[in-house]
matplotlib code that plots the C-alpha trace (Angstrom):
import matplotlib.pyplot as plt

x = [0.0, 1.3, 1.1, -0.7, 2.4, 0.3, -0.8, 3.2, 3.4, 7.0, 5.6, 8.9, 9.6, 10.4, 11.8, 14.1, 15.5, 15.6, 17.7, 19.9, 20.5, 20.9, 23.4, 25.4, 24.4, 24.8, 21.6, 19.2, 15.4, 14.8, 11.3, 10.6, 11.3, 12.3, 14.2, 16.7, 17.1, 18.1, 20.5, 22.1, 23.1, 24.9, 26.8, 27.5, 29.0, 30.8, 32.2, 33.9, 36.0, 36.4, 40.1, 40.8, 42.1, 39.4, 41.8, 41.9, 38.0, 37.6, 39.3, 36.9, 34.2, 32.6, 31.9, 31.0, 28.8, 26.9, 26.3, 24.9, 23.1, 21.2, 19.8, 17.0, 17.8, 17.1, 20.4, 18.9, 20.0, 23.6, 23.0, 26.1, 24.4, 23.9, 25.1, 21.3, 20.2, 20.3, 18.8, 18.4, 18.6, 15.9, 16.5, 15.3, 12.7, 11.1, 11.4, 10.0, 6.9, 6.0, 6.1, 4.1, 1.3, 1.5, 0.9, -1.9, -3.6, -5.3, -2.6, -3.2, -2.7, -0.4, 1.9, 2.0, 2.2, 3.5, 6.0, 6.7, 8.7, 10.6, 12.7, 14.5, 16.5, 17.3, 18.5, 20.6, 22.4, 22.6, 24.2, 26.5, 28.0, 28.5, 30.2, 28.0, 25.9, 21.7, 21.0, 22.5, 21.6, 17.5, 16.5, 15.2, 14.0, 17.4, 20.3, 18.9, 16.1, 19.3, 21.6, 18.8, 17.5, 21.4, 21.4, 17.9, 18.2, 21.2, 20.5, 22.2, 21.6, 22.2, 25.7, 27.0, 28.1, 27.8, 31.4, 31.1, 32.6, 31.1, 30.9, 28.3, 25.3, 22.9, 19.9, 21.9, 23.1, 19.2, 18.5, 21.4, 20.4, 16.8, 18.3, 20.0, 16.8, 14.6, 17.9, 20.3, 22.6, 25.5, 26.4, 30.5, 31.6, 35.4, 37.2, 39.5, 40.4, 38.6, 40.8, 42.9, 46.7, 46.1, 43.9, 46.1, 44.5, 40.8, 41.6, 43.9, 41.0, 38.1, 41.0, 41.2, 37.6, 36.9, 36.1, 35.7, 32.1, 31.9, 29.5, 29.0, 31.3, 29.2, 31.4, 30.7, 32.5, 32.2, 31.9, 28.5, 29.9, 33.0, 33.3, 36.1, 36.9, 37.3, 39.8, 36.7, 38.9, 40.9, 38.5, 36.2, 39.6, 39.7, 36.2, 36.3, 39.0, 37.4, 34.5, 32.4, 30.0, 30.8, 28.0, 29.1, 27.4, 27.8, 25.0, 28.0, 29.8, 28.2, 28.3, 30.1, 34.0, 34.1, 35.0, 33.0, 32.5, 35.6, 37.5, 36.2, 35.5, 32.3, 29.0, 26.8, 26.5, 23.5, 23.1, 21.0, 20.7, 19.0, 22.6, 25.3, 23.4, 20.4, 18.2, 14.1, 14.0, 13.2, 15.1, 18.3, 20.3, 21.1, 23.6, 23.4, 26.5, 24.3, 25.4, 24.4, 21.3, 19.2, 20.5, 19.1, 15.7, 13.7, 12.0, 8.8, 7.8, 7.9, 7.1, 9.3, 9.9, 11.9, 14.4, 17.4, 16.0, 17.2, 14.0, 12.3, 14.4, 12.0, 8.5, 7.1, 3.6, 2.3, 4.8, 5.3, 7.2, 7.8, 10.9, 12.2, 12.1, 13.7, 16.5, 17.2, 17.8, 19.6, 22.1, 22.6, 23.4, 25.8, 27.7, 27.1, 29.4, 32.1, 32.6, 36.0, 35.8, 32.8, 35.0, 37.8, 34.9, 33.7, 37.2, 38.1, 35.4, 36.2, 39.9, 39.0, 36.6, 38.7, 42.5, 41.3, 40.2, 42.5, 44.6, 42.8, 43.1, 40.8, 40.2, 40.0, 39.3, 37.7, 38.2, 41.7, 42.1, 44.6, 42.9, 42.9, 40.7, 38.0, 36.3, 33.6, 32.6, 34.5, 33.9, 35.0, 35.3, 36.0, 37.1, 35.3, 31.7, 29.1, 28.5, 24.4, 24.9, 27.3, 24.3, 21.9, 24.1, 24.9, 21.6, 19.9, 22.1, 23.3, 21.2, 24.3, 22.5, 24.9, 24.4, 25.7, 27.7, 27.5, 29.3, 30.7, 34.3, 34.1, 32.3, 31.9, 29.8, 29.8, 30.4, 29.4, 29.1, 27.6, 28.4, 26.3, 27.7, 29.3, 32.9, 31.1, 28.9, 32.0, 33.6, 30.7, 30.7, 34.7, 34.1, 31.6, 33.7, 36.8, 35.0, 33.9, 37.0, 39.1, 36.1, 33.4, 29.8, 29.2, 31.1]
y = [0.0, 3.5, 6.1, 9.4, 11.8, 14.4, 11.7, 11.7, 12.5, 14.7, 16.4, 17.4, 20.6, 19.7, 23.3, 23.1, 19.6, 20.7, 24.2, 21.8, 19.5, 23.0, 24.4, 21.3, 20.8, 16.8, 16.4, 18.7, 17.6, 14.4, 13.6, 11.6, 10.0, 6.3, 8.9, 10.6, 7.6, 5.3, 8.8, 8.7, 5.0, 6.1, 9.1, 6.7, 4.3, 7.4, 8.3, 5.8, 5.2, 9.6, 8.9, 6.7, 7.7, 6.7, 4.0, 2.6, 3.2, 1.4, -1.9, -1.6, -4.4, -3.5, 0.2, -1.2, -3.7, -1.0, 0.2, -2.6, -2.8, 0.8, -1.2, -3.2, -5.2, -9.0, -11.4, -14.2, -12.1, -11.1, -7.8, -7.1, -4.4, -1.5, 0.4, 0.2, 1.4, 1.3, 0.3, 3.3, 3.5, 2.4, 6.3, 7.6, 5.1, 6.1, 9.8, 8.9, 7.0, 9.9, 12.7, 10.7, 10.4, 13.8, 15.3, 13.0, 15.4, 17.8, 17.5, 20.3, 21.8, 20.0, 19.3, 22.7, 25.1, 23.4, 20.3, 21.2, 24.8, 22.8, 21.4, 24.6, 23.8, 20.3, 22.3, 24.1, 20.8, 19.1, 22.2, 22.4, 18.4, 19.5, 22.9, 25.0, 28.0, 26.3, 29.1, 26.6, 23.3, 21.8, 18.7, 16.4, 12.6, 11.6, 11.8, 11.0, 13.7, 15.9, 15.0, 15.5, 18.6, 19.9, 18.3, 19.0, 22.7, 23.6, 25.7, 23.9, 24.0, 21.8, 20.5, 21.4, 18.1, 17.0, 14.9, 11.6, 8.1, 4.6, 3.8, 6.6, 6.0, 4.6, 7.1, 9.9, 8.2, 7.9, 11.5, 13.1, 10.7, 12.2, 15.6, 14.2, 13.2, 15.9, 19.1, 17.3, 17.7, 15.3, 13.0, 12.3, 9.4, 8.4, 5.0, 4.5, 1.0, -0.8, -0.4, 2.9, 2.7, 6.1, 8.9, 10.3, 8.3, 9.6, 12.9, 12.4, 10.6, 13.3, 16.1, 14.0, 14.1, 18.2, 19.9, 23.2, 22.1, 20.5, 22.9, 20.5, 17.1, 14.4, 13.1, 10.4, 11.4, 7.5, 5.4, 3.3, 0.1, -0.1, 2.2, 3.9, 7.5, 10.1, 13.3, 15.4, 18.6, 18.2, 17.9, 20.4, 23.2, 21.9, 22.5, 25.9, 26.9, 26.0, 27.5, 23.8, 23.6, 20.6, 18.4, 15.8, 12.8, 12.3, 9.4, 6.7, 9.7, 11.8, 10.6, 7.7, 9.0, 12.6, 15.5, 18.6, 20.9, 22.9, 19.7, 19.2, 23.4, 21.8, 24.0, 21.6, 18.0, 15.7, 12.8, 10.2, 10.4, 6.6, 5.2, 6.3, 8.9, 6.1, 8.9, 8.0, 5.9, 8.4, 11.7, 13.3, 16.6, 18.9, 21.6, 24.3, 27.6, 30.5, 32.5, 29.5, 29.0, 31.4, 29.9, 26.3, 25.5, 23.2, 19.9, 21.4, 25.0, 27.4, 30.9, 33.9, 35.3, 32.0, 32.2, 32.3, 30.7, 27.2, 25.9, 26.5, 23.0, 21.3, 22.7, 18.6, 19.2, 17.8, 15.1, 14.0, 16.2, 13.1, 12.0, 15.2, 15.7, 12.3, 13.5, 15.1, 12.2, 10.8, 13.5, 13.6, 9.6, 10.5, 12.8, 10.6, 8.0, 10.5, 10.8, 10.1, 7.0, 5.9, 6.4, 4.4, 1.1, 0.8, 0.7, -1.5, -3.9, -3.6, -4.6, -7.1, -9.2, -8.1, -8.7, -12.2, -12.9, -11.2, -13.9, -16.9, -18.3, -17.3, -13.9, -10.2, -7.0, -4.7, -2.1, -0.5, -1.2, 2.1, 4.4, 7.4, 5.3, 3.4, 3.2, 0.7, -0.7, -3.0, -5.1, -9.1, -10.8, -14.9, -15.7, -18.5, -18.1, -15.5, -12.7, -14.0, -17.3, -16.4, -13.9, -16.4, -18.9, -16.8, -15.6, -19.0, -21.5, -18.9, -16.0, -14.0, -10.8, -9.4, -7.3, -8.5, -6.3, -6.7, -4.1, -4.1, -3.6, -5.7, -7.9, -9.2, -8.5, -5.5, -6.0, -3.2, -4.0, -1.4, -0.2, -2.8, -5.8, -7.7, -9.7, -12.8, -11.8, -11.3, -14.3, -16.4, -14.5, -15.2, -18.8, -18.8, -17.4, -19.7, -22.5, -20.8, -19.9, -22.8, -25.1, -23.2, -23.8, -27.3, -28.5]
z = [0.0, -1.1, 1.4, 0.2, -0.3, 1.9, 4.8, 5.9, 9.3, 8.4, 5.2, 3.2, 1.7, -1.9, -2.6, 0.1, -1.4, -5.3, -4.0, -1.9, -5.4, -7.3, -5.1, -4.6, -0.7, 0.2, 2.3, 3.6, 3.1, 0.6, -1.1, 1.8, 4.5, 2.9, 0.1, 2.8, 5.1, 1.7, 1.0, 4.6, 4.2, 1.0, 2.5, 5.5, 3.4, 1.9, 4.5, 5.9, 2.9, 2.5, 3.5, 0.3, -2.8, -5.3, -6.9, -3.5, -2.6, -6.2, -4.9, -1.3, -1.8, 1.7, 0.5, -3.0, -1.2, 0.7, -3.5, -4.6, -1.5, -3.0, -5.9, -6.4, -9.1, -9.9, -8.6, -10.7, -13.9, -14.0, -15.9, -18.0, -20.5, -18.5, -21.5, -22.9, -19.8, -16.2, -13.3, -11.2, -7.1, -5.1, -3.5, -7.3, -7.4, -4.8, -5.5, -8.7, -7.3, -5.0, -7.2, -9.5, -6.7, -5.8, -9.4, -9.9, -6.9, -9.6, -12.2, -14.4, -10.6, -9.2, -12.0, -13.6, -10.6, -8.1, -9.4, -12.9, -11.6, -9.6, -12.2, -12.5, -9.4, -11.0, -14.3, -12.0, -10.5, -13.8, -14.7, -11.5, -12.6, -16.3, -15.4, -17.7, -16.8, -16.1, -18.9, -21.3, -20.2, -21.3, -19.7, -22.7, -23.4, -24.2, -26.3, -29.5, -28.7, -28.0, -30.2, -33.0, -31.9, -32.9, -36.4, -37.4, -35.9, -37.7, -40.9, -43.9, -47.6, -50.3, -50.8, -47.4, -45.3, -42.1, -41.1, -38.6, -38.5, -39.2, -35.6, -34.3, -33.1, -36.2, -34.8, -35.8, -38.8, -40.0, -38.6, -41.3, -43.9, -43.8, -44.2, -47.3, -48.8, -48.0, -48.7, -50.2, -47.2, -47.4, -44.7, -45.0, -43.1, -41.9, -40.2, -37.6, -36.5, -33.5, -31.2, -32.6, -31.6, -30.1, -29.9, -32.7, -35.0, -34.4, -34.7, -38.0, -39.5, -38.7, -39.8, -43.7, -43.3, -43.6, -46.9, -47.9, -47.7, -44.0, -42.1, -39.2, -37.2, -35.0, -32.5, -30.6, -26.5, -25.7, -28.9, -27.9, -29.6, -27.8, -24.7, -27.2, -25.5, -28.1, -28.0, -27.9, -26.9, -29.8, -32.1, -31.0, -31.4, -34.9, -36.0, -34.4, -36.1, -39.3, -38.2, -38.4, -35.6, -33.5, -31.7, -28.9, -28.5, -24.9, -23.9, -22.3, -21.2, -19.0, -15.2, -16.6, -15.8, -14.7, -16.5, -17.4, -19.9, -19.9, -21.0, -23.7, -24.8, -26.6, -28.0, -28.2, -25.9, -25.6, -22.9, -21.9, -18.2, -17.8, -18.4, -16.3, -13.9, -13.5, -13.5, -14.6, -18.1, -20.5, -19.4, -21.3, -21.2, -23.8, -23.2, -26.2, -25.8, -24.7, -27.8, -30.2, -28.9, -31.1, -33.9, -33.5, -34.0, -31.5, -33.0, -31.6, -32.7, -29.8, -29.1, -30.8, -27.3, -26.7, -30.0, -27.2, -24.2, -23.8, -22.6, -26.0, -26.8, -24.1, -26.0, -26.4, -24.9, -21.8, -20.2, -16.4, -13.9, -11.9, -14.1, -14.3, -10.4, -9.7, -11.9, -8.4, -6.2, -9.0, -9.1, -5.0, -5.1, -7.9, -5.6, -2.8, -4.2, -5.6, -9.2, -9.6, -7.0, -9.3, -12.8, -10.9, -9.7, -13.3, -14.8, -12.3, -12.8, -16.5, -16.4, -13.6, -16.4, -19.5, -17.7, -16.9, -20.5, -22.6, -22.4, -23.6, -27.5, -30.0, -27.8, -29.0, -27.9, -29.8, -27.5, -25.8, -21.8, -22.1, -19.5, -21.9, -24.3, -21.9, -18.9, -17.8, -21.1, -23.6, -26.6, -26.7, -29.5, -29.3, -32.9, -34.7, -32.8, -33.8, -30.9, -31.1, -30.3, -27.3, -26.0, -26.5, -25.0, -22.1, -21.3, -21.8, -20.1, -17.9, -17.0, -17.8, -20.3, -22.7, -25.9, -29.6, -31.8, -35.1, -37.1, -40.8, -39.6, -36.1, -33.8, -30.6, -27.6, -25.7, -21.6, -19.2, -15.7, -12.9, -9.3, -8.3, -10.0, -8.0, -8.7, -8.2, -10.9, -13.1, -11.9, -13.3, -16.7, -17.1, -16.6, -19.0, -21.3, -20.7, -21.6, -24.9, -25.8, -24.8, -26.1, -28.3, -27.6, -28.5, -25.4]

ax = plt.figure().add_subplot(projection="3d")
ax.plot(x, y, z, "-o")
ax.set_aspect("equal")
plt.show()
């Protein structure tokens, strides 16, 4: 049975919490009572490992433990695609739950006046973890709704092409390909290998890419096939100084290893927050550079008055305020584990699967364990066996869930563990995948 968010004994001030998450503050007042008490178990656990470096808090499995502990996800799957999308907290679930009973008190009430202005606060901390002013930053779907919002918005004409690579994302693929049909815009596409010797060789090959007529570069932060990291920066200084827009595709980056917007000197970023930040299913964050904003139009029309107000980008009609509140408790378990000690867990976990494996016969990696290039997600390939029938074979003798890979220039199947998965979990996986590899599937 649900309690009625306004029969709670210790009614919480929802203001007080979203100004808290906007102005960085830890812990004031939660969404409830179950919300902060889940929080102060987190910043507990937090604490007692404050004294570690985060390579050394990566390697603690009693603080990890208390992690997985914040999750409420199934133990009878050993959920290895997280790079889809995340679980989130039970903490954001049940933020998420509550606002959604409270807006259905009057909702065209409840939703508009009271919980719907709320979400400028969460703007604000969204805002605070990228480093960019809340001015700049829209709070979307997701990244595709992002990321498309910056190549349909852009005014191009005929003949003028828009420069990626053969390993982004196909939904932005098909979103430039429509712009070809309907303007003749031209998408241009360039290679690098899978893995690159260095982050030399990205760059070199979107530099061969430019022509006098590139107007525009899609570059994927974190390539979603691989987990590839990307020398953003770079590329973004290049681009500038030929005066080609650049848009970052930033879904498996963002809240995924820490950095913010002044390392990578981008104009325009779009994120998924369901991956990495395990905010609601069906939230994203676009950041637009205030002086560009004018310039790009929103998907959905929106008022004149709004030509350089970021929120025109978030005119979709009526939608929930519940997910966008939740966002909140999302972002406060973020900072309650640390960013750089949660970068350091998910590489960890990473090297600890793909260091055991690397080694057998008939493996490959698709994907470099250099810590420049990856983080928490790589791409296996066991030569000889297609990826599908290792998913289905994983999944259906094992209860192990994985993701196939099937790209013209590689294959394999992409691994991405969690903070809550556990080295047991990952111990079962690699002896899975010994046996494939030493034996195939037939054994």
């Amino acid at each position: 049975m649900h309690d009625h968010p306004r029969s709670q004994k210790h009614e919480i001030d929802r203001r007080e919490f979203l100004a808290n998450v906007g102005k960085g503050i830890g812990l004031a007042t939660l969404s409830s009572a179950t919300v902060a008490s889940l929080f102060q178990e987190v910043q507990a656990a937090s604490s007692r490992i404050s004294h570690l470096s985060p390579s050394d808090a990566a390697t603690d499995e009693d603080f990890w433990f208390d992690i997985q502990r914040a999750f409420s996800s199934t133990r009878s799957i050993i959920n290895l695609n997280n790079g889809g999308v995340s679980p989130s907290p039970r903490m954001v679930t049940e933020a998420f739950v509550r606002y959604t009973w409270e807006q259905e008190d009057v909702p065209a009430y409840t939703m508009w006046q009271i919980l719907e202005p709320q979400s400028e606060n969460v703007r604000a901390g969204l805002a605070g973890l990228f480093g960019c002013d809340p001015e700049e930053l829209a709070i979307v779907r997701n990244a595709s709704e992002a990321l498309e919002i910056c190549l349909l918005g852009l005014d191009l004409k005929q003949g003028d092409e828009i420069l990626t690579t053969t390993q982004d994302y196909p939904r932005m693929l098909t979103t430039i390909r429509q712009r070809e049909l309907r303007e003749g815009i031209v998408l241009k596409q360039v290679k690098y290998p899978a893995p690159p010797k260095s982050l030399q060789e990205i760059y070199d090959a979107f530099e061969r890419g430019i022509s006098s007529r590139t107007r525009a570069i899609l570059v994927s932060h974190a390539v979603f096939l691989t987990g590839q990291i990307t020398p953003v920066r770079a590329i973004c200084e290049l681009a500038r100084s030929r005066n080609i827009e650049c848009i970052v595709d930033g879904a498996h980056s963002f809240a995924h290893f820490d950095f913010a917007r002044s390392d990578l000197q981008c104009d325009y970023f779009g994120a998924s927050l369901h991956k990495w930040l395990y905010a609601p299913k069906g939230t994203g964050v676009l950041f637009v550079k205030r002086e560009k904003i004018e310039k790009i139009w929103p998907l959905m029309a929106a008022e004149k008055a709004q030509r350089d107000n970021i929120r025109k980008f978030e005119e979709i009609g009526t939608h929930s305020a519940a997910m966008r509140l939740a966002i909140g408790e999302a972002v406060l378990f973020h900072k309650g584990i640390g960013p750089k000690r949660k970068e350091a867990r998910l590489r960890y976990l990473r090297n600890y699967w793909a260091e055991r494996l690397a080694g057998l016969p008939n493996v490959r990696f698709h994907t470099s364990l250099e810590k420049d290039q990856s983080c928490g997600i790589a791409l296996v390939e066991v030569t000889g066996v297609d990826p599908s029938e290792i998913v289905a074979h994983l999944m259906n003798k094992h209860k192990i869930f994985t993701v196939a890979i099937a790209h013209e220039e590689f294959k394999g199947i992409r691994v991405t563990p969690n903070v809550y998965t556990s080295l047991a979990e990952l111990d079962r996986f690699c002896e899975v995948m010994e046996t494939i590899a030493r034996k195939g599937l037939k054994n």
